[in-house]
C-alpha positions as MATLAB code, in Angstrom:
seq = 'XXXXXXXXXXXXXXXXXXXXXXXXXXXXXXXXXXXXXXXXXXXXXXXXXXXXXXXXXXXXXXXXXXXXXXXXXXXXXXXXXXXXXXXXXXXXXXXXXXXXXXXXXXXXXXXXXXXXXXXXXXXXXXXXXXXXXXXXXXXXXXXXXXXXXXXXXXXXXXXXXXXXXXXXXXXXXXXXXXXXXXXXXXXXXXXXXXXXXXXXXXXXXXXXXXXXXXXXXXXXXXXXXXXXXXXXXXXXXXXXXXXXXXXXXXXXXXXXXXXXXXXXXXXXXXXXXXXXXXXXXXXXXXXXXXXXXXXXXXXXXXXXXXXXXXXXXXXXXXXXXXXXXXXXXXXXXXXXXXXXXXXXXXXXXXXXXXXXXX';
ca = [
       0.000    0.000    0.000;
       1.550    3.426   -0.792;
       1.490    6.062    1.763;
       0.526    8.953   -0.022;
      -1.795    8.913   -2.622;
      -1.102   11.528   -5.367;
      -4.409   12.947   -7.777;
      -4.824   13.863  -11.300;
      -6.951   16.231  -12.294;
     -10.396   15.929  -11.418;
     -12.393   19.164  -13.483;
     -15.851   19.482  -12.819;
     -19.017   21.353  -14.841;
     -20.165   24.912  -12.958;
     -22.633   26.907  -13.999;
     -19.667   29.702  -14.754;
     -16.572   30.400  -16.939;
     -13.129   29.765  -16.464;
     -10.413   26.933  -15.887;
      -7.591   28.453  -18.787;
      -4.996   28.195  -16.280;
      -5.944   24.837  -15.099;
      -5.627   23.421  -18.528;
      -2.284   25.246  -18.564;
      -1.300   22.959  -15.286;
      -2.750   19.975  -17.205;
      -0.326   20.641  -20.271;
      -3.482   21.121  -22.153;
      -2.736   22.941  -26.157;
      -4.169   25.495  -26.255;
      -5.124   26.457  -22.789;
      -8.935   28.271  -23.288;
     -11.712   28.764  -20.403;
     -14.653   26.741  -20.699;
     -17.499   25.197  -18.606;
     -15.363   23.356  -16.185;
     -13.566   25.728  -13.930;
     -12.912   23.799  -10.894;
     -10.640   20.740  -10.268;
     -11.595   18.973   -7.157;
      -8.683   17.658   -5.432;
      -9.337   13.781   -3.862;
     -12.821   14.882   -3.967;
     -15.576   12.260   -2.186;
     -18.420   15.044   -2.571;
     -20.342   14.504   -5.861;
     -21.089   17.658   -7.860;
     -24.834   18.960   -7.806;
     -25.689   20.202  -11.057;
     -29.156   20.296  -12.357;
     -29.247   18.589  -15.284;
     -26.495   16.595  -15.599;
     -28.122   14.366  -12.864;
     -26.969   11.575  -15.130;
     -23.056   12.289  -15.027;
     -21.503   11.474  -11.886;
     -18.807   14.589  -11.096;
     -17.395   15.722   -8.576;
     -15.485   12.061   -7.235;
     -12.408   11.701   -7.335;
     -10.524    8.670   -9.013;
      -7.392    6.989   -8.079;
      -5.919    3.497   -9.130;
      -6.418    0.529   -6.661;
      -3.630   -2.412   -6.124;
      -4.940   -3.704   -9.630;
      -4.405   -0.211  -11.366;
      -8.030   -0.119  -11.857;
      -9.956    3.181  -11.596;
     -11.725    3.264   -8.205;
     -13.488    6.240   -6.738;
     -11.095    7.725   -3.645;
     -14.034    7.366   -1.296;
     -14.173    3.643   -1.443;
     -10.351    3.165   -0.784;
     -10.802    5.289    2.218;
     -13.748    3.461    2.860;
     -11.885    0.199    3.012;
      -9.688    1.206    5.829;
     -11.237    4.128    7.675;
      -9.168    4.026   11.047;
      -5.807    4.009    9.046;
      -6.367    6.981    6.187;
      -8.827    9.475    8.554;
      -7.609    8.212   11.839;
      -9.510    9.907   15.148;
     -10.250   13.465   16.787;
      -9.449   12.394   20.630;
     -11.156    9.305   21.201;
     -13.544    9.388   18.142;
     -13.048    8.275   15.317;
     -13.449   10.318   12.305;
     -15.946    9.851    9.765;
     -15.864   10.545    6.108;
     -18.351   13.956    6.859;
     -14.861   15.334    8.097;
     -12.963   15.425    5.340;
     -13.140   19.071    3.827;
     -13.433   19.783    0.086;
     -10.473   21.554   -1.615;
     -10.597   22.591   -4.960;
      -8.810   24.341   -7.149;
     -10.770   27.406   -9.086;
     -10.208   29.489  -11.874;
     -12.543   32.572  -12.927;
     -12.529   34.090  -16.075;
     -15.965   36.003  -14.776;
     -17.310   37.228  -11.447;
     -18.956   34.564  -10.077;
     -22.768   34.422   -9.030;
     -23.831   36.715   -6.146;
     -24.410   33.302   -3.467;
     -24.968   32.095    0.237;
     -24.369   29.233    1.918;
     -25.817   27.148    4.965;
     -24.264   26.995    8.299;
     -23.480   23.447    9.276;
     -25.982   24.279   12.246;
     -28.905   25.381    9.098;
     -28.237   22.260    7.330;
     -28.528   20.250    9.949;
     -31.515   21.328   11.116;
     -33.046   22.586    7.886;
     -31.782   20.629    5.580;
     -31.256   16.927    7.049;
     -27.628   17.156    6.140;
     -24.297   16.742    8.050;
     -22.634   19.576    7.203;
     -22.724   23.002    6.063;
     -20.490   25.110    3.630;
     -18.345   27.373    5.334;
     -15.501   27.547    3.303;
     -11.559   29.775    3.203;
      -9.661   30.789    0.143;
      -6.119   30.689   -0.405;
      -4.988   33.337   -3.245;
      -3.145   31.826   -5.785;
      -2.222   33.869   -8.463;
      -4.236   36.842  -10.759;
      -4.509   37.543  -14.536;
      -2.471   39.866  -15.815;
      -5.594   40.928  -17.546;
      -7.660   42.010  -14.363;
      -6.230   45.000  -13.004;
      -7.522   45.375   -9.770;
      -9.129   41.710   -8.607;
     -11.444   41.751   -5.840;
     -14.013   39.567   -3.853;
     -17.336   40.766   -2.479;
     -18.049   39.299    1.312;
     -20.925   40.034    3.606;
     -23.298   42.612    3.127;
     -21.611   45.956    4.169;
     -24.611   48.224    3.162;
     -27.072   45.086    4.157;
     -30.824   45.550    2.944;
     -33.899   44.367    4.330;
     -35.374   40.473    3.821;
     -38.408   42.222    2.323;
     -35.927   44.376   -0.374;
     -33.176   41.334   -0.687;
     -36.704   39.396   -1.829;
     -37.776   41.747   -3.903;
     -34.630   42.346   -5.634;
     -33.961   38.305   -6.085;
     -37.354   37.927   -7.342;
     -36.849   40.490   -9.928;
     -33.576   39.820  -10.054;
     -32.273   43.950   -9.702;
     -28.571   42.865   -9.427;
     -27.403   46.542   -9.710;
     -29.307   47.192   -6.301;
     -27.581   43.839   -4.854;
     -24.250   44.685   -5.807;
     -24.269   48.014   -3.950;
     -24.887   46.477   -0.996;
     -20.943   45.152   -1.337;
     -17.823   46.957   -1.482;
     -14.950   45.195   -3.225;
     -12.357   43.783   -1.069;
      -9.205   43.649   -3.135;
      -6.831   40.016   -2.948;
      -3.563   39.238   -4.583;
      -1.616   36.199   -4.263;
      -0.757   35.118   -0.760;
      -3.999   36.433    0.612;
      -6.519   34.217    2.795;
      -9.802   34.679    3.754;
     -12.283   32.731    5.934;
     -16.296   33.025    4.799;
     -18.722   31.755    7.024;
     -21.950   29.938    6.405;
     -24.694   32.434    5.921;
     -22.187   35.441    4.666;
     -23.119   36.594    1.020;
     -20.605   36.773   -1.341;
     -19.178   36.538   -4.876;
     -15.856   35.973   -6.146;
     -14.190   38.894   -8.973;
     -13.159   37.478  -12.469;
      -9.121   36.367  -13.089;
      -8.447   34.803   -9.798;
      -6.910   31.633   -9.273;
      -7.068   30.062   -5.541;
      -7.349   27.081   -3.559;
     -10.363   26.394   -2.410;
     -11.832   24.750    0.892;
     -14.980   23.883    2.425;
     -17.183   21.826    4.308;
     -17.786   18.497    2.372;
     -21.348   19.999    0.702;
     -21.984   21.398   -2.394;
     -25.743   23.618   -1.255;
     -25.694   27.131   -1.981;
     -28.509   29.575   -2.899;
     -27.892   31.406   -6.098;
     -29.566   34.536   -5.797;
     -28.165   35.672   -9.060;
     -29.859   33.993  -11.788;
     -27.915   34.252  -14.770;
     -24.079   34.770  -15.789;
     -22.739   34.575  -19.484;
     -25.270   33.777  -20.761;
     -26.536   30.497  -18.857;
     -29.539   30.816  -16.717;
     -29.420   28.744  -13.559;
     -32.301   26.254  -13.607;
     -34.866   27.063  -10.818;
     -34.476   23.774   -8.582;
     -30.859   24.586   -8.713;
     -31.005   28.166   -7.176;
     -32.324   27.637   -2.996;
     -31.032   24.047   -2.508;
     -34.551   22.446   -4.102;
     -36.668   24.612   -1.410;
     -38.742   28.251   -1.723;
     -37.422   31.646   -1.534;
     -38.134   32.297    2.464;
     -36.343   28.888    3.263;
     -33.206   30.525    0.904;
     -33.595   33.897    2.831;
     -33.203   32.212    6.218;
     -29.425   31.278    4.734;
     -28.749   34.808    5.101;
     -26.795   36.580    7.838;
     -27.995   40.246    7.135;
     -25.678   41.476   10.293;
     -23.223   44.286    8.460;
     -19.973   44.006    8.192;
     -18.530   47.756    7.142;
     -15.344   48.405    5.150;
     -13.289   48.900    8.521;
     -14.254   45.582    9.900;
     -13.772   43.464    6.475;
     -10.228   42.229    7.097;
     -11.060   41.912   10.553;
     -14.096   39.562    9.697;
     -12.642   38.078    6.330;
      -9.093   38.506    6.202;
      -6.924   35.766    7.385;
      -3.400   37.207    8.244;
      -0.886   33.720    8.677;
       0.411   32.925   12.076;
       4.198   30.866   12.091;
       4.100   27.970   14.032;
       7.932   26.491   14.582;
      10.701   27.814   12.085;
      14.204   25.862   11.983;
      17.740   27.315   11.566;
      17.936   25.914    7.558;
      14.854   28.337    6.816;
      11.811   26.099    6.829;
       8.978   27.788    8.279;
       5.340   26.139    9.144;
       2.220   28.510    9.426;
      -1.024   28.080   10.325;
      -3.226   30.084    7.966;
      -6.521   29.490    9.486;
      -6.788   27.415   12.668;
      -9.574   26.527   15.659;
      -9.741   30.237   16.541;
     -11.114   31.032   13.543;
     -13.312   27.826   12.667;
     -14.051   24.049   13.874;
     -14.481   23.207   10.194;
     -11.351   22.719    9.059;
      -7.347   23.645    9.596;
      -5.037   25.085    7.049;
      -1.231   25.163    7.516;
       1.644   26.191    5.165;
       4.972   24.772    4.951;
       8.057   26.508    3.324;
      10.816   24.013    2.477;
      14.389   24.988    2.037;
      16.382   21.959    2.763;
      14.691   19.010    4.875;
      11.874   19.430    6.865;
      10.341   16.928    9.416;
       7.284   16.621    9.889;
       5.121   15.091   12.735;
       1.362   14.966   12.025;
      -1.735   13.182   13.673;
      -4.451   13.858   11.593;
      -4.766   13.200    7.798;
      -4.396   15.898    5.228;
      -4.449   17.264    1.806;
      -1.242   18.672    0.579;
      -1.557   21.093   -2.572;
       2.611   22.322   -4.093;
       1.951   26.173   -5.026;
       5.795   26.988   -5.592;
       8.905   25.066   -6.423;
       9.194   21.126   -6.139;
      10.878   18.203   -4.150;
      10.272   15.423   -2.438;
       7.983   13.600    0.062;
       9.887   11.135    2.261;
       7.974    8.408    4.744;
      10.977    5.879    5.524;
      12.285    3.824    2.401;
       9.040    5.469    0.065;
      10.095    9.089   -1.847;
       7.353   10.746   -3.647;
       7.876   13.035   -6.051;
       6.466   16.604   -5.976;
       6.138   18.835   -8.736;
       4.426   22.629   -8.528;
       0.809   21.803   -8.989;
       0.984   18.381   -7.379;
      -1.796   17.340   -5.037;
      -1.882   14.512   -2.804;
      -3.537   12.874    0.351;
      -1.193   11.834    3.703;
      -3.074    9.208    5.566;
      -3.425    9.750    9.838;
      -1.521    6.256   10.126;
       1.644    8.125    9.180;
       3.169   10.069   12.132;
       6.154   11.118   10.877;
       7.392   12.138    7.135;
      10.263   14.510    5.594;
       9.425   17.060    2.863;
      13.393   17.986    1.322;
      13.701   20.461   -1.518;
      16.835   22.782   -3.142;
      13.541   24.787   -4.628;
      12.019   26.806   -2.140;
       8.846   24.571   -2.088;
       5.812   25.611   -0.728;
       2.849   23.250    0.359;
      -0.311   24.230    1.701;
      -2.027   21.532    3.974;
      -5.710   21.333    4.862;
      -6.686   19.366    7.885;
     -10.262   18.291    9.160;
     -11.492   20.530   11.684;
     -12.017   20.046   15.788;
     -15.416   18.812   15.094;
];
């Protein structure tokens, strides 16, 4: 059994533009945007997309001892104490693995909410939520001034949000935002209930809770109209407005609220630096750490992870097994391992996403 299981891409159909530099990372000739933006990394969430009920997306694939294609899910399935391990004395389920994707805009997204894990629970019938971070890749050199929208800063009333959905006055919705400007490096944290909508050129690493329910209070992007079972999770308009967390959040509090600033965790005398980008202070959902390599780093780890390379390359070292990392690698590091060595020459950088406390 390897240790680390590495993913290939993974692209899945959204109801928006983009992906060009994901093809790039795929080798793809001639890299172009399209209807599959997103690449989600050791994904076991299938994709919810209206029409398309017949295509399974969103799963991830990876080769078994037979080098057949089997869906990630069932190998973790198959030994659930070894790959997700335990939080204390309970053992974790697959409801705590988070979803991280990788997303590329060529368009603002669609003005959208999503549940709370403590809405979808109790509205819902599911396990989790869909609070969810983002990690800043990288911008177009195209988009001069890149931005996100996040929580209503000018917030209007349930009665005017309705109206405005219903007849779907997205000039009036988009001045209750102010755009919050990103560049590469930048993290932000956006709770369950927050509004938002992400600006057009952006490239970042996304995670989440393990869900894929959002209300899509914009209609129409591009060109494609959102079906109408696909735009409150399947329910009516007052159940969507409940999502909502009208509190305001004005431009002096944004980065406060949103903005994620990175906190370093242990640094060694060679240069290699761990941070914690967004821990249990900040959420219960899920942990994100970075680690700088410059030389060999050791590593001691109890819970499982997702490792994503954003700069340089290397190696991954558990004993007598060396995997190979390349910028733009992804990969899953069971719980069973307690102890591994990343060692690069190339200033490699590896952001790591953990389950959360709960």
């Amino acid at each position: 059994m390897s240790k680390i299981i590495k993913f290939t891409a993974n692209r899945v159909w959204r109801t928006y533009q983009g992906g060009k530099l994901l093809d790039a990372i795929e080798g793809k000739e001639p890299p172009q945007d399209s209807s599959f933006p997103e690449d989600w990394i050791g994904s076991t969430v299938e994709a919810r997309n209206v029409g398309r009920e017949h295509i399974t997306e969103g799963l991830a694939l990876v080769p078994n001892e037979n080098g057949e294609q089997v869906p990630f899910r069932d190998v973790l399935l198959d030994d659930q104490p070894y790959y997700l391990g335990s939080n204390g004395d309970v053992e974790r389920t697959m409801d705590d693995i988070p979803l991280v994707k990788y997303l590329d805009s060529s368009t603002r997204l669609h003005f959208q909410a999503h549940p709370t894990r403590e809405f979808a629970q109790e509205r819902l019938g599911m396990p989790r939520g869909k609070t969810e971070a983002y990690v800043i890749l990288s911008t177009r050199d195209s988009v001069q001034d890149p931005y996100i929208y996040a929580g209503f800063q000018r917030p209007p009333s349930r009665e005017q949000l309705k109206e405005w959905i219903e007849t779907q006055n997205i000039d009036a919705i988009e001045s209750c935002f102010d755009r919050i400007p990103v560049k590469p490096g930048d993290v932000f944290l956006i709770p369950g209930g927050r509004p938002h909508a992400l600006g057009e050129g952006i490239l970042m690493l996304e995670i989440m809770e393990p869900s894929d329910l959002a209300v899509r209070f914009e209609f129409e992007r591009c060109g494609y109209v959102i079906p109408e079972q696909a735009r409150f999770m399947g329910r009516d308009i007052e159940t969507a407005l409940d999502v909502f967390n009208f509190e305001p959040i004005p431009p002096e509090k944004v980065d406060e609220e949103f903005r994620c600033p990175p906190r370093i965790m242990s640094s060694d005398a060679q240069g290699n630096t761990l941070e914690e980008l967004i821990g249990a202070d900040k959420t219960a959902c899920f942990t994100i750490r970075r680690a700088s390599v410059k030389g060999t780093f050791t590593r001691n780890e109890s819970a499982f992870f997702y490792g994503v390379v954003t700069q340089g390359s290397g190696t991954l070292r558990i004993g007598d097994e060396v995997t190979e990392l390349e910028c733009w690698d992804r990969f899953f590091c069971p719980a069973g391992i307690s102890e591994f060595h990343y060692e690069s020459d190339a200033n490699m950088s590896i952001l790591e996403c953990y389950p959360g406390n709960t």
